[in-house]
Jmol script that loads the backbone (N, CA, C; Angstrom):
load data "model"
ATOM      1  N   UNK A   1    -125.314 132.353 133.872  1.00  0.00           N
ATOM      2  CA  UNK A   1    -125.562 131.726 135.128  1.00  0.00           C
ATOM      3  C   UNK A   1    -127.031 131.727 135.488  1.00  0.00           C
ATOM      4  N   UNK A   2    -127.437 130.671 136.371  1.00  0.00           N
ATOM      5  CA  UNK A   2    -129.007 130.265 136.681  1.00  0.00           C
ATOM      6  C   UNK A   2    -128.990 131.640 137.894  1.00  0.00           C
ATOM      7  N   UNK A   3    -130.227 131.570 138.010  1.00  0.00           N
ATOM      8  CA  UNK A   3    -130.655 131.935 139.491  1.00  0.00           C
ATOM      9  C   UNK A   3    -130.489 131.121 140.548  1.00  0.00           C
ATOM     10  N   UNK A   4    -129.928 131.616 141.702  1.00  0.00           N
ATOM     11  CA  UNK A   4    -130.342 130.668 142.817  1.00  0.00           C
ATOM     12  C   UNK A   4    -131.646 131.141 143.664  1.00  0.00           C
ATOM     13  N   UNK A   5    -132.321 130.213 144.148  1.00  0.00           N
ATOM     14  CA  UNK A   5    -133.756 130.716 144.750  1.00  0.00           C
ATOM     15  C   UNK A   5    -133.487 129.932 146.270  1.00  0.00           C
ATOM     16  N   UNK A   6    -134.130 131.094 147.107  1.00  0.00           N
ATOM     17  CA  UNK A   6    -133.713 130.711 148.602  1.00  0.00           C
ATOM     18  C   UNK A   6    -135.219 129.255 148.935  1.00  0.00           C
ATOM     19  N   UNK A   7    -134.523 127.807 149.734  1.00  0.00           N
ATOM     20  CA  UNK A   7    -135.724 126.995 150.007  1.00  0.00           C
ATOM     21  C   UNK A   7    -135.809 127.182 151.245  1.00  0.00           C
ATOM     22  N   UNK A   8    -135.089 128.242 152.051  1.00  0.00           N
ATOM     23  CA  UNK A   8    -135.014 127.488 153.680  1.00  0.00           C
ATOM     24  C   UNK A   8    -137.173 128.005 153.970  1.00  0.00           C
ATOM     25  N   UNK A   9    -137.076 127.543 155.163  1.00  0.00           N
ATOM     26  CA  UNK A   9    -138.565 127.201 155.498  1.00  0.00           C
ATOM     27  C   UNK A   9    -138.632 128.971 156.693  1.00  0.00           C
ATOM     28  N   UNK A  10    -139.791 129.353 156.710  1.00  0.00           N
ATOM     29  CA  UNK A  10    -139.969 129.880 157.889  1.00  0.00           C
ATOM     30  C   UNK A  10    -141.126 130.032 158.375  1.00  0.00           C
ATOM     31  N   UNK A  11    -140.808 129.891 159.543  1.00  0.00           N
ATOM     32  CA  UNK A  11    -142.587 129.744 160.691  1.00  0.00           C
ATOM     33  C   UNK A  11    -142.718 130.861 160.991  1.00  0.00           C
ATOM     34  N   UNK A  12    -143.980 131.375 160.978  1.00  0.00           N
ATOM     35  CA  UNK A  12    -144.257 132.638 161.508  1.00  0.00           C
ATOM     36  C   UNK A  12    -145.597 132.257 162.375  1.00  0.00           C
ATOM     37  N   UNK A  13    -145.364 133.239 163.458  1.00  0.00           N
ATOM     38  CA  UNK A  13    -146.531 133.035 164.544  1.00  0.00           C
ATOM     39  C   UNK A  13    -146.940 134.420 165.579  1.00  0.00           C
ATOM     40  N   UNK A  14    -147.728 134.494 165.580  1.00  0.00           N
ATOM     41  CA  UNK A  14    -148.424 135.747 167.035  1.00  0.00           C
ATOM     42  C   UNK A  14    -147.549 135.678 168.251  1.00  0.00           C
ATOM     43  N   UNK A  15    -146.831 136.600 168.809  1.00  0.00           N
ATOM     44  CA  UNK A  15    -146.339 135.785 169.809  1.00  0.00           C
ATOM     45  C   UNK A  15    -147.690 135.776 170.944  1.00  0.00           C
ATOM     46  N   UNK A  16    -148.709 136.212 170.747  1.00  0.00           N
ATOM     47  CA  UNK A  16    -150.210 135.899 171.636  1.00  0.00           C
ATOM     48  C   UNK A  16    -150.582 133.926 171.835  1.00  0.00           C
ATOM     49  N   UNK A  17    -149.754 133.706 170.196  1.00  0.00           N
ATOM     50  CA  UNK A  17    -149.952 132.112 170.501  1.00  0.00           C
ATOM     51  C   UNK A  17    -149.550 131.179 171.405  1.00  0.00           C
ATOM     52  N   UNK A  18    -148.292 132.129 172.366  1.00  0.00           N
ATOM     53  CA  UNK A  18    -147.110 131.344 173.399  1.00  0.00           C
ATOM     54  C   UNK A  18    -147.572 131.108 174.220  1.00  0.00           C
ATOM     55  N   UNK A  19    -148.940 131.820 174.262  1.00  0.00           N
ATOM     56  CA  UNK A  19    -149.462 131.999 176.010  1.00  0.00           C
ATOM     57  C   UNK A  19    -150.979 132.037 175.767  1.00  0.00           C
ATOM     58  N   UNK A  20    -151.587 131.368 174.855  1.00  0.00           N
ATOM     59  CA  UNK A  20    -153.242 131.505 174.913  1.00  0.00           C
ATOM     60  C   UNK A  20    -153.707 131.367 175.582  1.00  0.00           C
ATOM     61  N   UNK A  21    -154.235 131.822 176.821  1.00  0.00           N
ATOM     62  CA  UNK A  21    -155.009 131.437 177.941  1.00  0.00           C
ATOM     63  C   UNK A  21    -156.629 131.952 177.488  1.00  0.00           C
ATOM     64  N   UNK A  22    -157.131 131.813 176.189  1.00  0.00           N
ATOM     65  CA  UNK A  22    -158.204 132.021 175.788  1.00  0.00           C
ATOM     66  C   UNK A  22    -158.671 130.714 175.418  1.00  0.00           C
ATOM     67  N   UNK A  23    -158.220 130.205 174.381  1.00  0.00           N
ATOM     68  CA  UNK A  23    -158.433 129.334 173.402  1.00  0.00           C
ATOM     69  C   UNK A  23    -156.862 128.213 173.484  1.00  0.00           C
ATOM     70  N   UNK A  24    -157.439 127.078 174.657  1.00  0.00           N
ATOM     71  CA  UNK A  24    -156.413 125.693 175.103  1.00  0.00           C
ATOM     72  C   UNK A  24    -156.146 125.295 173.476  1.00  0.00           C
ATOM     73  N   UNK A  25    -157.366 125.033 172.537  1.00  0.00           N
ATOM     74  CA  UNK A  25    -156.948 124.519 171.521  1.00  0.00           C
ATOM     75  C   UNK A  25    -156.321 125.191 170.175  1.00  0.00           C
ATOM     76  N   UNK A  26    -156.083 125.861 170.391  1.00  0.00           N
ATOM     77  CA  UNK A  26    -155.593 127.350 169.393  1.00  0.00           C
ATOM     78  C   UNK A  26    -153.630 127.168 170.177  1.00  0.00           C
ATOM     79  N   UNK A  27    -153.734 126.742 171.570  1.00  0.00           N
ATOM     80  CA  UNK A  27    -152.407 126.877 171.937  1.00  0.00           C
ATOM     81  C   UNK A  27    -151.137 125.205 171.476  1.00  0.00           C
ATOM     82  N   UNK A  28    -152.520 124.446 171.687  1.00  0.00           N
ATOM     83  CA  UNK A  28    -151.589 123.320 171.575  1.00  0.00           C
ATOM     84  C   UNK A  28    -151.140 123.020 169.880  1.00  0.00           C
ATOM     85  N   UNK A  29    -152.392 123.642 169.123  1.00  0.00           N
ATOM     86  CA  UNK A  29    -152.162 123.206 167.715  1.00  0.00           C
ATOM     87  C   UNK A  29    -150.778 124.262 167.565  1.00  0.00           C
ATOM     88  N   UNK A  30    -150.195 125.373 167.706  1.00  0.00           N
ATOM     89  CA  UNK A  30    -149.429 126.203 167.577  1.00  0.00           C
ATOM     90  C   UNK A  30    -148.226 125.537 167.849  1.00  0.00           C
ATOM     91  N   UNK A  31    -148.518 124.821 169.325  1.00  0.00           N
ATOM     92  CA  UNK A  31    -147.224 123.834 169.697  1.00  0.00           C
ATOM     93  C   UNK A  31    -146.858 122.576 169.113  1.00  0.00           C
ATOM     94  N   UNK A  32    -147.814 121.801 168.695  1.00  0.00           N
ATOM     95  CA  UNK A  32    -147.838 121.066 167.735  1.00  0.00           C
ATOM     96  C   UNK A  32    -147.285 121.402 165.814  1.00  0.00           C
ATOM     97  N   UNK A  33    -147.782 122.381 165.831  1.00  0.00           N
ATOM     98  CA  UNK A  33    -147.198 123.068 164.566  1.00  0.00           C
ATOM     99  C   UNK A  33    -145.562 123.285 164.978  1.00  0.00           C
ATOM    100  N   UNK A  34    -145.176 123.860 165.910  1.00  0.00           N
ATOM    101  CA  UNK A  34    -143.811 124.366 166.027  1.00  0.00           C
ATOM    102  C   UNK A  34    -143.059 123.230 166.246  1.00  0.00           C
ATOM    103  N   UNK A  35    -143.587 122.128 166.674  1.00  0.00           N
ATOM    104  CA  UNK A  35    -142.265 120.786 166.916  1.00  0.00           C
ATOM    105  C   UNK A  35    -142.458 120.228 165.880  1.00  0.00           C
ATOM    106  N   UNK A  36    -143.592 120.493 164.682  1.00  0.00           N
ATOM    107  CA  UNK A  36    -143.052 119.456 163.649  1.00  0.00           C
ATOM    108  C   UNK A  36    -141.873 120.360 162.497  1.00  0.00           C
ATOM    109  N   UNK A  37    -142.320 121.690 162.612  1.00  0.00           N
ATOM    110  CA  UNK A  37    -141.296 122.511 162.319  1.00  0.00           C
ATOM    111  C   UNK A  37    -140.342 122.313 162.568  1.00  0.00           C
ATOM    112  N   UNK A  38    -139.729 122.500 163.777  1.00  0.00           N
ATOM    113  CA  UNK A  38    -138.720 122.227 164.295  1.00  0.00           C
ATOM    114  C   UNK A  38    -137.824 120.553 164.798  1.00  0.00           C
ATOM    115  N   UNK A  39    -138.591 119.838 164.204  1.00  0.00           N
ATOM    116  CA  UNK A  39    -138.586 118.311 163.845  1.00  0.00           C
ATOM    117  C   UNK A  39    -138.020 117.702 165.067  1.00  0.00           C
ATOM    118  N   UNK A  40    -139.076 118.424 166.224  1.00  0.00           N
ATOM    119  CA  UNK A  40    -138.871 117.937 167.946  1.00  0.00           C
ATOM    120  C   UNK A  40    -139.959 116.451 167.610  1.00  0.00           C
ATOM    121  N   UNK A  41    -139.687 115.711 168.877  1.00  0.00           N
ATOM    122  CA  UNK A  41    -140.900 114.310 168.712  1.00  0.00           C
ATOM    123  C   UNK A  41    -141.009 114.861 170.119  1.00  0.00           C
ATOM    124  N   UNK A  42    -139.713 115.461 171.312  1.00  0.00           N
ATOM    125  CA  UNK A  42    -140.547 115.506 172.552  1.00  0.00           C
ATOM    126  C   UNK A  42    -141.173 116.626 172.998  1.00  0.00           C
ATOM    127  N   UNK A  43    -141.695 116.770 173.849  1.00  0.00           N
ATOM    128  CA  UNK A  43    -142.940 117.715 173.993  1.00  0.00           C
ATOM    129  C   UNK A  43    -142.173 118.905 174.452  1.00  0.00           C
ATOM    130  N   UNK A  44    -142.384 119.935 173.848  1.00  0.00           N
ATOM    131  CA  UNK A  44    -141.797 121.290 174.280  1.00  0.00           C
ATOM    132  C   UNK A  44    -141.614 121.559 176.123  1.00  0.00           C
ATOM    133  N   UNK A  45    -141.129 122.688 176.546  1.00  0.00           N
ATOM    134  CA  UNK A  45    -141.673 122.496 177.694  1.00  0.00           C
ATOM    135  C   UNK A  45    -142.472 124.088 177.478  1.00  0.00           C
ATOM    136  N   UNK A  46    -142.926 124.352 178.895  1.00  0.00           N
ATOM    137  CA  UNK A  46    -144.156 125.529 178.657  1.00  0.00           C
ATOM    138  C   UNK A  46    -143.364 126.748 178.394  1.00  0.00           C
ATOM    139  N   UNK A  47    -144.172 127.632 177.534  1.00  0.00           N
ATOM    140  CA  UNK A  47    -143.657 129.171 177.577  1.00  0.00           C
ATOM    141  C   UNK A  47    -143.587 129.735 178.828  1.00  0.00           C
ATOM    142  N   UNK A  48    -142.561 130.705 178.997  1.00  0.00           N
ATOM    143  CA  UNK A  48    -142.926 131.714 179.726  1.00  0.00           C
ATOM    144  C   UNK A  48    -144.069 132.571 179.517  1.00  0.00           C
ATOM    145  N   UNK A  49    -144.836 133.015 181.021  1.00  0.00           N
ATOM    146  CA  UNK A  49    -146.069 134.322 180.436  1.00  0.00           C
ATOM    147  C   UNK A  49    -145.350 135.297 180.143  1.00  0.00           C
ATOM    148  N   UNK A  50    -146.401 135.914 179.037  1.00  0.00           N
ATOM    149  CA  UNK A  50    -145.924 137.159 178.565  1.00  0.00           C
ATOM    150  C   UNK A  50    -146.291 138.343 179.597  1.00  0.00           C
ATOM    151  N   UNK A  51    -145.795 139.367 179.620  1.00  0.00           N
ATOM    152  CA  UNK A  51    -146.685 140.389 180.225  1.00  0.00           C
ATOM    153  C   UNK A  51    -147.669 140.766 179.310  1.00  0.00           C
ATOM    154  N   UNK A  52    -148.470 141.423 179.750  1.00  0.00           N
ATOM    155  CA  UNK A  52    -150.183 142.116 178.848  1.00  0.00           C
ATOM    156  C   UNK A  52    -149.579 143.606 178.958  1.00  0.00           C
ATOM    157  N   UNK A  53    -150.053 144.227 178.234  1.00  0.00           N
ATOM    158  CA  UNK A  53    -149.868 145.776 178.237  1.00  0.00           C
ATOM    159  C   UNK A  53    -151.081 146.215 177.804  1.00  0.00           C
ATOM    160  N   UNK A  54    -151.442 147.483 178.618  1.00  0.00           N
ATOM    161  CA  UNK A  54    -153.016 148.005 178.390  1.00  0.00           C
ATOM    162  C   UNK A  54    -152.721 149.218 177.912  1.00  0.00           C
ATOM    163  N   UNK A  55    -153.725 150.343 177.280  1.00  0.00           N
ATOM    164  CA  UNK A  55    -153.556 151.790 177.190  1.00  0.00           C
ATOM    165  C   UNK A  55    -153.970 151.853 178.797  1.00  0.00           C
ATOM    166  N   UNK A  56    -152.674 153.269 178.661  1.00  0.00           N
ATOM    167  CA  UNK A  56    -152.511 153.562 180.318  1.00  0.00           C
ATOM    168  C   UNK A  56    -153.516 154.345 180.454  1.00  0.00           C
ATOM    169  N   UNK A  57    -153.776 155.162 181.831  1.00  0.00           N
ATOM    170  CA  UNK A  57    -155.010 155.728 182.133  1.00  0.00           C
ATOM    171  C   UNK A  57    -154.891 157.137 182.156  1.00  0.00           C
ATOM    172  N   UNK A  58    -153.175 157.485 181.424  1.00  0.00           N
ATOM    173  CA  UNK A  58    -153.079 159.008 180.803  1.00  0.00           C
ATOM    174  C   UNK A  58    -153.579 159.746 179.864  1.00  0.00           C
ATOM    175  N   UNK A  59    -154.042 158.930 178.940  1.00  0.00           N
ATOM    176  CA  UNK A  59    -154.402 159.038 177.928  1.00  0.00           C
ATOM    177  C   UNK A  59    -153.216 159.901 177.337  1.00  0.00           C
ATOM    178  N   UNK A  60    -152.127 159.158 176.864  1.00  0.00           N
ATOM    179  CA  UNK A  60    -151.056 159.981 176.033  1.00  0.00           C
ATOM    180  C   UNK A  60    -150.679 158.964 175.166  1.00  0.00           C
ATOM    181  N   UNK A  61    -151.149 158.018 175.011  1.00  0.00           N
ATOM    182  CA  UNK A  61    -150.734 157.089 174.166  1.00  0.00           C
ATOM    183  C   UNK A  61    -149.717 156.139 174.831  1.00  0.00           C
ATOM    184  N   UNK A  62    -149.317 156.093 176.061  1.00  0.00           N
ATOM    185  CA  UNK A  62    -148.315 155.327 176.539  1.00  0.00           C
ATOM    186  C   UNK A  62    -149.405 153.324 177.013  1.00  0.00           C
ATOM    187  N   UNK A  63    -148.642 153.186 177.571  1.00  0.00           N
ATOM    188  CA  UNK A  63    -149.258 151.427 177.938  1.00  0.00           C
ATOM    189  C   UNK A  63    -148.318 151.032 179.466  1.00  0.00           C
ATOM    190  N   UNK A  64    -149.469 150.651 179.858  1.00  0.00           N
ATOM    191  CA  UNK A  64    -148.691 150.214 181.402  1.00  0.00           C
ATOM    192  C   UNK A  64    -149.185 148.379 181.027  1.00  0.00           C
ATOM    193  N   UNK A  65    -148.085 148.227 182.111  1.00  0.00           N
ATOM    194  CA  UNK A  65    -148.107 146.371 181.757  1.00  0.00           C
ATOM    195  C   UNK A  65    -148.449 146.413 183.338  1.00  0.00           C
ATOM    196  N   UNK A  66    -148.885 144.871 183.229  1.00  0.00           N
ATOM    197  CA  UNK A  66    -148.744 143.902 184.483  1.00  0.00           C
ATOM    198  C   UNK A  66    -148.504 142.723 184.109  1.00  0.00           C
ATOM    199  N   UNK A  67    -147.865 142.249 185.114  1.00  0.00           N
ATOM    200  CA  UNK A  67    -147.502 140.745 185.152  1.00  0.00           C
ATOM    201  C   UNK A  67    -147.672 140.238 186.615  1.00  0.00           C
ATOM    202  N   UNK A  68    -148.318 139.202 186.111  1.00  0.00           N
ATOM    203  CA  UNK A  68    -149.107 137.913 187.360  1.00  0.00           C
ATOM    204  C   UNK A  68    -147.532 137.227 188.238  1.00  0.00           C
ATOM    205  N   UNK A  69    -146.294 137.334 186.708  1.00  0.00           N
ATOM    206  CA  UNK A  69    -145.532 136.419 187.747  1.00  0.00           C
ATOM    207  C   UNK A  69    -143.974 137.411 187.846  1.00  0.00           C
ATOM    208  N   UNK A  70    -142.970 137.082 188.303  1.00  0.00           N
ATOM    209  CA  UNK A  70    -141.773 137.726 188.043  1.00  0.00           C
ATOM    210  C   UNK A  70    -141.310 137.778 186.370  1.00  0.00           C
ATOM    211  N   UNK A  71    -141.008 138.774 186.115  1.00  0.00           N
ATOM    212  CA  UNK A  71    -140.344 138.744 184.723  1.00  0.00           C
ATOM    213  C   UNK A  71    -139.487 139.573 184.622  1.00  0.00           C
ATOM    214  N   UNK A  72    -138.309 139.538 183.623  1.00  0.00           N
ATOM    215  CA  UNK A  72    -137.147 140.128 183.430  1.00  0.00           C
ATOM    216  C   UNK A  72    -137.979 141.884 182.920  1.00  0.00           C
ATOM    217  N   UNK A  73    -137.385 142.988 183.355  1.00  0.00           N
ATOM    218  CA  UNK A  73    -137.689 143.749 183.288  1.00  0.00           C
ATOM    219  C   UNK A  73    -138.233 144.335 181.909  1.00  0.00           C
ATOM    220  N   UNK A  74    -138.788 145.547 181.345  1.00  0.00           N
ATOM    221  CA  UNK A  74    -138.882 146.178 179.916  1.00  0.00           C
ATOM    222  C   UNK A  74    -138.339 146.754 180.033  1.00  0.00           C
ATOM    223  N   UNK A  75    -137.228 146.790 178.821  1.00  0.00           N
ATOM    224  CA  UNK A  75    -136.450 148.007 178.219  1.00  0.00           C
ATOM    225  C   UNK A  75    -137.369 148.917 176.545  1.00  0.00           C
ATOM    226  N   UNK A  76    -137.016 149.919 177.134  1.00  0.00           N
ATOM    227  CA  UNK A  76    -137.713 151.113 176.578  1.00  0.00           C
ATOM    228  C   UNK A  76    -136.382 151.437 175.367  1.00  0.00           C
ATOM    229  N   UNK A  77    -136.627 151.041 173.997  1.00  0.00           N
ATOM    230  CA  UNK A  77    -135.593 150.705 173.094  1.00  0.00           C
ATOM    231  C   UNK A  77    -135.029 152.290 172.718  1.00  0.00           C
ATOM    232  N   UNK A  78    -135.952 153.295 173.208  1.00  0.00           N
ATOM    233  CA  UNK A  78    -135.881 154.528 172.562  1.00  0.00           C
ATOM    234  C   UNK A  78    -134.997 155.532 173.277  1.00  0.00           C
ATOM    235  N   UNK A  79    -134.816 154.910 174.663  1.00  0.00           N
ATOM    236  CA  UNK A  79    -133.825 155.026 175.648  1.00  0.00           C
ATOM    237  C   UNK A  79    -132.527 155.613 175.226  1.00  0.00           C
ATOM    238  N   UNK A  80    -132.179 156.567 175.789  1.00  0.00           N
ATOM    239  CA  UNK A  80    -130.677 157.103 175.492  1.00  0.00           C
ATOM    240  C   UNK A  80    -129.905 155.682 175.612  1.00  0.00           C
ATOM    241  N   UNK A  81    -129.837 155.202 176.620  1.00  0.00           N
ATOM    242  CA  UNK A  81    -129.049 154.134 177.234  1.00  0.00           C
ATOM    243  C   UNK A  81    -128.658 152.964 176.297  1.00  0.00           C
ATOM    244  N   UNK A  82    -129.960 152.903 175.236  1.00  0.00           N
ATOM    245  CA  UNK A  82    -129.772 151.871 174.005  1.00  0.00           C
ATOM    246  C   UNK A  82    -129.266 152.292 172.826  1.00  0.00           C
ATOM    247  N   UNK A  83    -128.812 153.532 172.676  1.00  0.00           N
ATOM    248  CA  UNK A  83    -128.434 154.067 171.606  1.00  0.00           C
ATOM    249  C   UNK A  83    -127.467 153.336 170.392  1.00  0.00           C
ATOM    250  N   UNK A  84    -126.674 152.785 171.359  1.00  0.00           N
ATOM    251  CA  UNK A  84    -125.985 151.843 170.452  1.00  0.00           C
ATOM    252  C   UNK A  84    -126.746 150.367 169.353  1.00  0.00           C
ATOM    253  N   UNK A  85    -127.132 149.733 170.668  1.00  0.00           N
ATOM    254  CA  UNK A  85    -128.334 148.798 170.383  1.00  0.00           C
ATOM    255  C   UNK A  85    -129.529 149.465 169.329  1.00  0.00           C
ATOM    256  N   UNK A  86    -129.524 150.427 169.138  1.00  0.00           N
ATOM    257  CA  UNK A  86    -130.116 150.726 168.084  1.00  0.00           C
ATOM    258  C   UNK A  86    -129.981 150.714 166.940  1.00  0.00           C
ATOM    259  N   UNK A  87    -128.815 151.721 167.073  1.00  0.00           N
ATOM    260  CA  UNK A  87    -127.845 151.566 165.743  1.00  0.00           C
ATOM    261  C   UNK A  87    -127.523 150.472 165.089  1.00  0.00           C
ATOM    262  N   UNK A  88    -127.054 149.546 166.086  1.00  0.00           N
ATOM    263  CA  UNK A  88    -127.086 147.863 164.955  1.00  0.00           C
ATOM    264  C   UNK A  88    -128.432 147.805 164.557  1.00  0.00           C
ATOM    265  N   UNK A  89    -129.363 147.571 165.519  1.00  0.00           N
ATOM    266  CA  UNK A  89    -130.704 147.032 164.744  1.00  0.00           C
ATOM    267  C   UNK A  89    -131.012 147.898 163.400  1.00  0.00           C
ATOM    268  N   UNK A  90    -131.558 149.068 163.435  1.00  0.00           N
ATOM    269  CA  UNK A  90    -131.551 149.701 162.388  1.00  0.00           C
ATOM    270  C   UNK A  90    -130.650 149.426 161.148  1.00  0.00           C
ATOM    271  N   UNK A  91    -129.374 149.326 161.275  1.00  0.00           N
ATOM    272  CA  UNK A  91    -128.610 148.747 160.524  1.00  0.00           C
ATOM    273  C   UNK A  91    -128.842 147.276 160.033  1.00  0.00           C
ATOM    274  N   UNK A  92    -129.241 146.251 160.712  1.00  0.00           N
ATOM    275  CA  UNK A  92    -129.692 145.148 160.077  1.00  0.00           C
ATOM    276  C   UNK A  92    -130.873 145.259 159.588  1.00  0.00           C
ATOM    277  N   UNK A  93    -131.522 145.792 160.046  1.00  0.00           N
ATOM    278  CA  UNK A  93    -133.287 146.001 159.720  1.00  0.00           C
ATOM    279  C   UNK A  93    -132.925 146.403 158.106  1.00  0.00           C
ATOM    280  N   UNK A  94    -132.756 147.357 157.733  1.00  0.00           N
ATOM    281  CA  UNK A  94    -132.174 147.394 155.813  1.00  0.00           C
ATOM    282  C   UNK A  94    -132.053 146.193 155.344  1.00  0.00           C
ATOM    283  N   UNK A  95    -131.003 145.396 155.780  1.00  0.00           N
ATOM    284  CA  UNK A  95    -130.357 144.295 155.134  1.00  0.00           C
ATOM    285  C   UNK A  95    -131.982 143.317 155.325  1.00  0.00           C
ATOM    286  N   UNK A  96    -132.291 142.643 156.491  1.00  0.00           N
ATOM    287  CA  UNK A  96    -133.059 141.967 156.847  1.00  0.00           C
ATOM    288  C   UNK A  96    -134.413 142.208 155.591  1.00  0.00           C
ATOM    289  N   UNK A  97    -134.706 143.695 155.676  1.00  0.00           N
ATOM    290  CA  UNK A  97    -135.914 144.220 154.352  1.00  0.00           C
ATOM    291  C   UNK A  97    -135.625 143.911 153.037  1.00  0.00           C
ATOM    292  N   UNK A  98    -134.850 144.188 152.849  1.00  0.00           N
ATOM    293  CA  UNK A  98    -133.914 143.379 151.380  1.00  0.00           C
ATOM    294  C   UNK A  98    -134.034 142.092 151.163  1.00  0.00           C
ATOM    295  N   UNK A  99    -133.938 141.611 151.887  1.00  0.00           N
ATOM    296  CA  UNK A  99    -133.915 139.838 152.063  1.00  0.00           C
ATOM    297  C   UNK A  99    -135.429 139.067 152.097  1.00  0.00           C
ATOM    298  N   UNK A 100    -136.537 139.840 152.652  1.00  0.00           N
ATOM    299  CA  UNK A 100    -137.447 139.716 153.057  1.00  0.00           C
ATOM    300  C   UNK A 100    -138.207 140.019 151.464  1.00  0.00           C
ATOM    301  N   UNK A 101    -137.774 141.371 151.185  1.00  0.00           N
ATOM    302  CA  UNK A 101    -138.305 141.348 149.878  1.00  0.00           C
ATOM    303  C   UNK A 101    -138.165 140.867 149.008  1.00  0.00           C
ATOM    304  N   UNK A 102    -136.936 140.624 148.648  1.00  0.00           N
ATOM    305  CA  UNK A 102    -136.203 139.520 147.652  1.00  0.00           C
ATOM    306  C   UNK A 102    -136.991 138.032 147.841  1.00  0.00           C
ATOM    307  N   UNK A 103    -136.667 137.229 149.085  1.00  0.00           N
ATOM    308  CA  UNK A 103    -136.574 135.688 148.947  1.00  0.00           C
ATOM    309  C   UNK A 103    -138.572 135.514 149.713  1.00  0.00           C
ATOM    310  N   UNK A 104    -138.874 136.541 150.502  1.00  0.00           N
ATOM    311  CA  UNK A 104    -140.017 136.025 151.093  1.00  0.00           C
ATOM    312  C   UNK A 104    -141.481 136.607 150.606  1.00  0.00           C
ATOM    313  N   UNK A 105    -141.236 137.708 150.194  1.00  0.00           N
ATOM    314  CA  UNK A 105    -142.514 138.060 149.173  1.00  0.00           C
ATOM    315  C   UNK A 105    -142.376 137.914 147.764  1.00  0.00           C
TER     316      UNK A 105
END
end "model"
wireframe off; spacefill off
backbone 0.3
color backbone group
């Protein structure tokens, strides 16, 4: 039997690119890149802002965010509360590395 070799396509991007408020032309080429990817003709509509996260002023290694507008809260993944939600991820994360190594490097 032949090999089969994986063709599907994948885009990879910063998610810093969703929201460039540095560089207008660094944002639109990104958006432009992603609808021909995604083989849109009409114009995306805008990202949501991201929040920014800074080193906090504890100096413990933690990061405090702000956000300019309302946003759905941060969950802290390390959280007792996610324990479960972990467990899957971790569990796909193997499979996902496998796959990654195999078909994408």
């Amino acid at each position: 039997g032949g090999s089969s070799r994986q063709t599907s396509k994948i885009f990879l991007y910063d998610v810093a690119q969703l929201d460039d408020d540095r560089d207008a032309g660094r944002q639109a080429r990104f958006v432009k890149d992603l609808r021909r990817f995604l083989g849109v003709k009409d114009a995306l509509p805008p990202f949501p802002p991201r929040r920014k996260t800074t080193p906090s002023s504890y100096g413990d290694g933690t990061t405090t965010t702000s956000a300019a507008v309302s946003s759905p809260p941060l969950m802290n993944i390390c959280a007792e509360e996610y324990k479960k939600l972990r467990h899957v991820l971790v569990k796909d994360a193997g499979v996902t590395s496998l796959w990654i190594r195999k078909y994408f490097l």
